[in-house]
C-alpha positions as CSV (number, residue, x, y, z in Angstrom):
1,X,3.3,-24.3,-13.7
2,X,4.5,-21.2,-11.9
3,X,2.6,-20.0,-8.9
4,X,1.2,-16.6,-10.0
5,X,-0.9,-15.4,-7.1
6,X,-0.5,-15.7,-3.3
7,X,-3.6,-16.3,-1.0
8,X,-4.2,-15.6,2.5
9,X,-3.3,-18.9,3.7
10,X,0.6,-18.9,2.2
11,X,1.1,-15.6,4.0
12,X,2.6,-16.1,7.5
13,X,1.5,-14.0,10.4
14,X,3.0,-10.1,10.7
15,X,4.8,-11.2,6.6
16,X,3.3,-8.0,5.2
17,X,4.2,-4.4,7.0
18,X,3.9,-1.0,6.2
19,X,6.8,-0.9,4.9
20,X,6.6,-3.3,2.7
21,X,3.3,-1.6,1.2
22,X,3.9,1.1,-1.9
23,X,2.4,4.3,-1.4
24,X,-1.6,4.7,-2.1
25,X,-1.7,0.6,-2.8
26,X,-4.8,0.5,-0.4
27,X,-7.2,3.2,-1.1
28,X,-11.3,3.8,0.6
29,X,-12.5,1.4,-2.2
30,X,-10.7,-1.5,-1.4
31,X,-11.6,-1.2,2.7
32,X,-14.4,-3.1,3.7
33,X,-16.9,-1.0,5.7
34,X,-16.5,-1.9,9.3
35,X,-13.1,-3.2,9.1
36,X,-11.2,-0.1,10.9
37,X,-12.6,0.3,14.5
38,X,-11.1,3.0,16.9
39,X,-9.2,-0.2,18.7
40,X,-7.0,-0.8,15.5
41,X,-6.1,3.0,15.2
42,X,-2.5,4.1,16.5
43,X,-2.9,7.1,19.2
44,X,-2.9,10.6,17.2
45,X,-2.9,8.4,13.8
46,X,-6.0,10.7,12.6
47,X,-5.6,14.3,13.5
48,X,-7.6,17.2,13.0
49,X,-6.1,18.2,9.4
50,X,-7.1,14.8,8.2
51,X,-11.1,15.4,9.0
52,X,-13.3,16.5,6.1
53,X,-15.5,19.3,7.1
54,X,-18.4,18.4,9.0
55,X,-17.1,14.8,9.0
56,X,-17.6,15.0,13.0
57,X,-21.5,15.7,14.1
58,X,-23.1,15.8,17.3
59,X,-25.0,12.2,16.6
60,X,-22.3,10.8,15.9
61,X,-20.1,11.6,19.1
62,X,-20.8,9.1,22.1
63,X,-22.2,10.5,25.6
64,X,-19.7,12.4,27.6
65,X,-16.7,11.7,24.5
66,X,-16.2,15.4,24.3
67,X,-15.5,17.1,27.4
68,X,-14.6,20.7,28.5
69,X,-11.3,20.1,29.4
70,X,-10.6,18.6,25.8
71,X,-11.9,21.6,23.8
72,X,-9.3,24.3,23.0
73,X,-9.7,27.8,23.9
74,X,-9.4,28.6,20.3
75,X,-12.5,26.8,19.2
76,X,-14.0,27.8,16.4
77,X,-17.8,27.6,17.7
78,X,-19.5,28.4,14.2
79,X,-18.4,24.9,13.3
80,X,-20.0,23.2,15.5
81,X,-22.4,21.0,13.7
């Protein structure tokens, strides 16, 4: 009988790449909650333009994480949450 499926334990370690994944193959729904932590992020991988609005709220940013040297001058302080 033909193997028809592949499990985690027949794929070697670093087999699958990005570039080997098709476009929009793993979507929200199919990401565990918790899985992704900042450590696992590429610098600059999530910019500004990828934010939903008021996706970022002051309970949610860690003591001392935003500083005045990393705000822009251009601000926009009306959305400030």
């Amino acid at each position: 009988m033909a193997v028809t499926t592949i499990n985690t334990p027949q794929i070697r370690d670093s087999a699958i790449t990005a570039q080997k994944i098709a476009d929009s193959t793993i979507t929200a729904k199919k990401i565990l909650n918790g899985t992704i932590s900042g450590d696992k992020l590429a610098s600059s991988a999530i910019t500004a333009t990828q934010l939903a609005d008021s996706s970022v709220i002051t309970k949610k940013l860690a003591d001392s994480a935003v500083t005045a040297k990393k705000i822009a001058d251009s601000t926009d302080r009306k959305s400030v949450v």
